[in-house]
Wavefront OBJ file of the C-alpha trace (Angstrom):
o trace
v 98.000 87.665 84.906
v 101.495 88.418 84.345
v 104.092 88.070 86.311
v 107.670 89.360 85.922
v 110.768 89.778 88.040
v 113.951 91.653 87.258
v 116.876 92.715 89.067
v 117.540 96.771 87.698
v 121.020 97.127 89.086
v 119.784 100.679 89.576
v 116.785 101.819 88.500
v 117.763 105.285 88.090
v 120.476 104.324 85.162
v 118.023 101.788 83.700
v 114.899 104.414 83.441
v 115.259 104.421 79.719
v 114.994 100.856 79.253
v 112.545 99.655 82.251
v 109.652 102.462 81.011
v 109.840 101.294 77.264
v 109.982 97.537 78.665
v 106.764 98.190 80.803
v 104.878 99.335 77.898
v 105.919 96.294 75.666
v 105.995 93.656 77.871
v 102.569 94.733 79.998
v 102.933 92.706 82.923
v 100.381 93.100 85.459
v 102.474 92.332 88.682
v 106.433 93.698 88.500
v 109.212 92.558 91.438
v 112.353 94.870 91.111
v 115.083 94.192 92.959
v 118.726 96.210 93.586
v 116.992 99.251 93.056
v 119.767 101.723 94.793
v 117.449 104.453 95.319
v 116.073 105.500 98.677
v 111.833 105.700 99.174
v 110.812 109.209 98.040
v 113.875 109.219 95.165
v 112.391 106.396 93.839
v 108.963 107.849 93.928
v 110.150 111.312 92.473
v 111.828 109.315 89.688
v 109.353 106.919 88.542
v 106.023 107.880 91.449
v 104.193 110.121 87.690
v 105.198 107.253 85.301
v 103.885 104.590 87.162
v 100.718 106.194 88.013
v 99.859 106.809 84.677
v 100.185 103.086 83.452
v 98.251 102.358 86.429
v 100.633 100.774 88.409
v 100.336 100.866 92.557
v 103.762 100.702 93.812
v 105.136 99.683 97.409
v 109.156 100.422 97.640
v 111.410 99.492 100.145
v 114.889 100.932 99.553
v 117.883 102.663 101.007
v 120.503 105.019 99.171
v 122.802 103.287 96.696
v 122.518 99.498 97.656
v 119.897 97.129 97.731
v 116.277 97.671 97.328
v 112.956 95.990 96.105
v 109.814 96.854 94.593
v 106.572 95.839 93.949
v 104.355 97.516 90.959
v 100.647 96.272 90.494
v 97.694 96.670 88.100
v 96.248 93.944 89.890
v 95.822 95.174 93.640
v 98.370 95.954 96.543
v 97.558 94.937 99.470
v 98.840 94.104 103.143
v 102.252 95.505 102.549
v 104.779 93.754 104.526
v 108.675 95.618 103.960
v 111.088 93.721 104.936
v 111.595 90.413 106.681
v 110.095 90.450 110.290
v 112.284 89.458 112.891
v 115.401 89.285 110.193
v 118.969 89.087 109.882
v 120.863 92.384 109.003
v 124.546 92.865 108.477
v 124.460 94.243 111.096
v 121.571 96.098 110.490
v 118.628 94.757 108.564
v 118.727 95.825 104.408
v 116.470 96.391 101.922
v 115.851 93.078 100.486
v 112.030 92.111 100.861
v 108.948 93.260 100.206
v 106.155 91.301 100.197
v 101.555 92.062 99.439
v 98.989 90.455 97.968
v 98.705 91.027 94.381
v 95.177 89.672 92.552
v 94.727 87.094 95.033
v 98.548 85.522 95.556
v 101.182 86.503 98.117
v 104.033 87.937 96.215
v 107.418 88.371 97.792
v 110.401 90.530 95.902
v 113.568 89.250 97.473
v 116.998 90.460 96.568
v 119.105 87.567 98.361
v 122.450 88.671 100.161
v 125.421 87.602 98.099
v 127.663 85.145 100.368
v 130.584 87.486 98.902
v 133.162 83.942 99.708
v 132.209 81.055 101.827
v 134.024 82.020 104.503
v 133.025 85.425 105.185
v 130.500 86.563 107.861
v 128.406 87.766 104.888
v 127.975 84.022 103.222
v 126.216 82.894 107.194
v 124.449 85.949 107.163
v 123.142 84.826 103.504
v 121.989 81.535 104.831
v 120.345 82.990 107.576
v 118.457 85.484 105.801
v 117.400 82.698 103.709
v 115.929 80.441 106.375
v 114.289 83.477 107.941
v 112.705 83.695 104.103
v 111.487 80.357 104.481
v 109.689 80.930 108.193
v 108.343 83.864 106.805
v 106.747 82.114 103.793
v 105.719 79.165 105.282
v 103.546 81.253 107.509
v 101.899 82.465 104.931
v 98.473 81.863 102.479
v 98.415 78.549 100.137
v 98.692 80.757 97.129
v 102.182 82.615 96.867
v 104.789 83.437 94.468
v 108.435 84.645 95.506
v 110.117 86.454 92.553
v 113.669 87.709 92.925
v 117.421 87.476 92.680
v 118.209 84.344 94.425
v 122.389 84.688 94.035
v 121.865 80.987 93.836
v 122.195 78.601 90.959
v 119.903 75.893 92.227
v 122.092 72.951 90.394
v 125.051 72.857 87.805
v 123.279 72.881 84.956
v 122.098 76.496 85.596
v 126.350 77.837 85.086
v 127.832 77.671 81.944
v 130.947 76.115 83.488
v 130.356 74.150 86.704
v 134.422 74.418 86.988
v 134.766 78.157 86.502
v 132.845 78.166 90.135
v 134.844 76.212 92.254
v 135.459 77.850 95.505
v 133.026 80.343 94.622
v 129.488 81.395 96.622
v 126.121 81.054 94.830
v 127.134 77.114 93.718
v 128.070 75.804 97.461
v 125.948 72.876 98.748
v 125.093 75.257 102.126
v 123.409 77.326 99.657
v 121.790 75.050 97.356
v 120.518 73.336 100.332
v 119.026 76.219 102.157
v 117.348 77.248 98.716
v 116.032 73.419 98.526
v 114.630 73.741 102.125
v 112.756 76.825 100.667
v 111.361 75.204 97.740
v 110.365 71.975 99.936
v 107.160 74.526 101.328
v 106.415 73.415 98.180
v 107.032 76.122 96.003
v 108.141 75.295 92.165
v 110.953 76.403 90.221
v 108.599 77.517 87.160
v 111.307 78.425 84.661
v 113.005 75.389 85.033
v 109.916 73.041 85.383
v 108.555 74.350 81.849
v 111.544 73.996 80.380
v 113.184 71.114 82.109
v 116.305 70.174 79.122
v 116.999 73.541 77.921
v 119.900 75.699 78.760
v 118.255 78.953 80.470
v 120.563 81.979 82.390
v 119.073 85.219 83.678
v 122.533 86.944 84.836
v 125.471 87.796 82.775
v 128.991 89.494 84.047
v 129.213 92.768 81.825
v 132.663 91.962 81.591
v 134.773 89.683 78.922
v 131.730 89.468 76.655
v 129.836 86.946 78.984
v 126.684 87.660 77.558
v 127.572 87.644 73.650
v 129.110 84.015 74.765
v 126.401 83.059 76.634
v 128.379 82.612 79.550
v 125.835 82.934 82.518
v 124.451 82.011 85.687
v 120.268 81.535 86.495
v 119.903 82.780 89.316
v 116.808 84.695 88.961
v 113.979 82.716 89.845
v 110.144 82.520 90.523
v 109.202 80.278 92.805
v 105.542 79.388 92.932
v 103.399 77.097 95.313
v 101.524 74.847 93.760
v 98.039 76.093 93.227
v 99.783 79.140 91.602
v 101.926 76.992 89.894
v 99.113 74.913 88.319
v 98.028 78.159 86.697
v 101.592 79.071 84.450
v 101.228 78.851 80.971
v 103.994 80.423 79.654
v 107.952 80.918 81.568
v 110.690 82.447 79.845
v 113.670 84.833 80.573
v 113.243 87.984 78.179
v 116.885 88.043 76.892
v 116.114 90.836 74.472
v 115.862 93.563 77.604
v 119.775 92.113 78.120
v 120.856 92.924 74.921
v 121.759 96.859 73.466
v 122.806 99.986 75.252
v 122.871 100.564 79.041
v 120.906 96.879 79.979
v 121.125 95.232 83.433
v 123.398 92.185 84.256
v 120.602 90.725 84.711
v 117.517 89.912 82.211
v 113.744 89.674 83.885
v 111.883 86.602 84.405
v 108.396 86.419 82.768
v 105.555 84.104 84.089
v 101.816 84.198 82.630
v 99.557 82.760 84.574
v 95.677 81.147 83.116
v 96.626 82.903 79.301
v 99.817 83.293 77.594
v 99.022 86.768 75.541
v 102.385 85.651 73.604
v 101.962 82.190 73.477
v 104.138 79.893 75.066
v 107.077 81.417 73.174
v 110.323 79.652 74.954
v 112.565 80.564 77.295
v 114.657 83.183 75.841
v 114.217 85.611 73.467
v 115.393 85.646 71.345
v 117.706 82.211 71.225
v 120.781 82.198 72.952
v 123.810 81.151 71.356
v 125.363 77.272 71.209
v 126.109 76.331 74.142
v 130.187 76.479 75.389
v 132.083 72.959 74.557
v 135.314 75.121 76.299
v 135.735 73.884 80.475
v 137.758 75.226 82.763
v 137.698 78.852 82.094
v 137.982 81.286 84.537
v 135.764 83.605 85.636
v 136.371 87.840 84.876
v 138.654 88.290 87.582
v 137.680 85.181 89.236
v 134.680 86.480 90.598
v 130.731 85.877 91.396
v 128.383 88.463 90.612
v 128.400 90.626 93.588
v 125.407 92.125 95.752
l 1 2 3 4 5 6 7 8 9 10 11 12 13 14 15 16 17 18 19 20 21 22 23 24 25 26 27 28 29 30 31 32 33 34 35 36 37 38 39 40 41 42 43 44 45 46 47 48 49 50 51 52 53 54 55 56 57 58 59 60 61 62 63 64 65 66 67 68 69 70 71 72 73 74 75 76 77 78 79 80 81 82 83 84 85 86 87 88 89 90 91 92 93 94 95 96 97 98 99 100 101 102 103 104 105 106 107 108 109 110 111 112 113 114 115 116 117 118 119 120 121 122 123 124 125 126 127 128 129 130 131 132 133 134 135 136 137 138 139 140 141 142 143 144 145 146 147 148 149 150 151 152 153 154 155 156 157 158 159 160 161 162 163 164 165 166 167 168 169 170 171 172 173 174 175 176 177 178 179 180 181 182 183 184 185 186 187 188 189 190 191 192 193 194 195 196 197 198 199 200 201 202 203 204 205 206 207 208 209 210 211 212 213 214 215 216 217 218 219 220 221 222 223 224 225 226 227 228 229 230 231 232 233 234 235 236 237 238 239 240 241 242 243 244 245 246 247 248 249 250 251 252 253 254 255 256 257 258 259 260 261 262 263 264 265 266 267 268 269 270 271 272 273 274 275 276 277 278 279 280 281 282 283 284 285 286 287 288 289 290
């Protein structure tokens, strides 16, 4: 079964790459995340297409911001939008959606952004986060939570641990409330297959970030361990970053009992040498922001 998460940054603009993807990559289970589309626009948009490559689809969106998705071949069951008993800001969002997809729990999470870590928006972030964890906790033995994270679990997953000083998705609050989540025992997939190498999923369109290879990972799937025992193949699919009108952001790829590609890396293709250059500043000094 595969696996594959990927925040769209609206899937309405990114149509003409995310149908083409579909049919290359085949994944079996899909997590979207910052969708921007409402319910039924996201239905009329994409409802037809989906159908035909026999994908269910559960959607849980509002009207320009936020949103998640789940698309399965593989069953879709016990739908569960949203987080129960959530934060909002001040209203809950559009950032879960959870069902049970060939056997696993599989949660679609587009984590609140922190926007600086001393807004109201960076406690609401850390509260959404430990509501996550409650939420999975109480759940089946066998789960997998795909998504946007807006957290790089450690330094080695920014290109310059420097260039983020004083900025969200690197602060110990938030490192340590994404720790507490993974201590349910989920694994960090990605990063456990490919424990030495340098790996980003998000790159700022601006300043040529992504020619550079000047990113963040902060994309992850996070799998508990009986699902976890069954990955045999975890990369970031760099190619759906590169050419005309991509994402930010490039999906995260997970095969699970075959790898129909073999185990091919993390990237692809290669990303470029890594920066020797610290201290440089981020495109107008900011995060990515969601």
């Amino acid at each position: 079964m595969r696996v594959a998460t990927w925040n769209v940054n609206s899937v309405k603009q990114r149509v003409p790459r995310f149908l083409p993807w579909l049919d290359e990559r085949q994944p079996d289970v899909v997590c979207l995340q910052e969708t921007k589309l409402a319910d039924t626009a996201f239905t009329e948009l994409l409802g037809a297409e989906l159908d035909r490559r026999g994908y269910e689809v559960a959607v849980h969106g509002e009207a320009r911001w936020n949103g998640v998705a789940l698309l399965s071949r593989v069953g879709l069951d016990e739908v569960v939008v949203g987080i129960p008993d959530g934060p909002g800001f001040p209203h809950p969002e559009a950032r879960a959606i959870s069902a049970t997809c060939g056997g696993i729990r599989v949660y679609s999470v587009y984590v609140p952004n922190g926007r600086t870590p001393d807004s109201d928006h960076y406690q609401y972030k850390l509260a959404w986060l430990a509501a996550l964890h409650e939420m999975v906790v109480a759940g089946p033995d066998d789960v997998v939570v795909c998504g946007d994270m807006n957290i790089a679990p450690t330094d080695a997953d920014v290109f310059d641990p420097d260039a983020y000083i004083g900025q969200t998705h690197v602060t110990p609050p938030e490192r340590a409330a994404l720790a507490e989540l993974r201590a349910a025992g989920l694994h960090d997939v990605v990063r456990d297959r490919w424990p030495d190498k340098r790996v980003f999923t998000y790159w700022d369109y601006r300043a040529g970030m992504f020619h550079q290879d000047l990113g963040m990972r902060i994309d992850l799937v996070l799998a508990s361990v009986p699902v976890a025992g069954r990955v045999k193949a975890a990369w970031v699919d760099r190619h759906a970053r590169k050419g005309t009108g991509p994402s930010d952001h490039a999906p995260v790829i997970v095969d699970l009992d075959e790898a129909p590609d073999g185990d091919i890396g993390p990237v692809v293709p290669p990303p470029s040498a890594p920066s020797l250059k610290r201290g440089r500043k981020l495109p107008q000094s900011k995060a990515p922001q969601s």
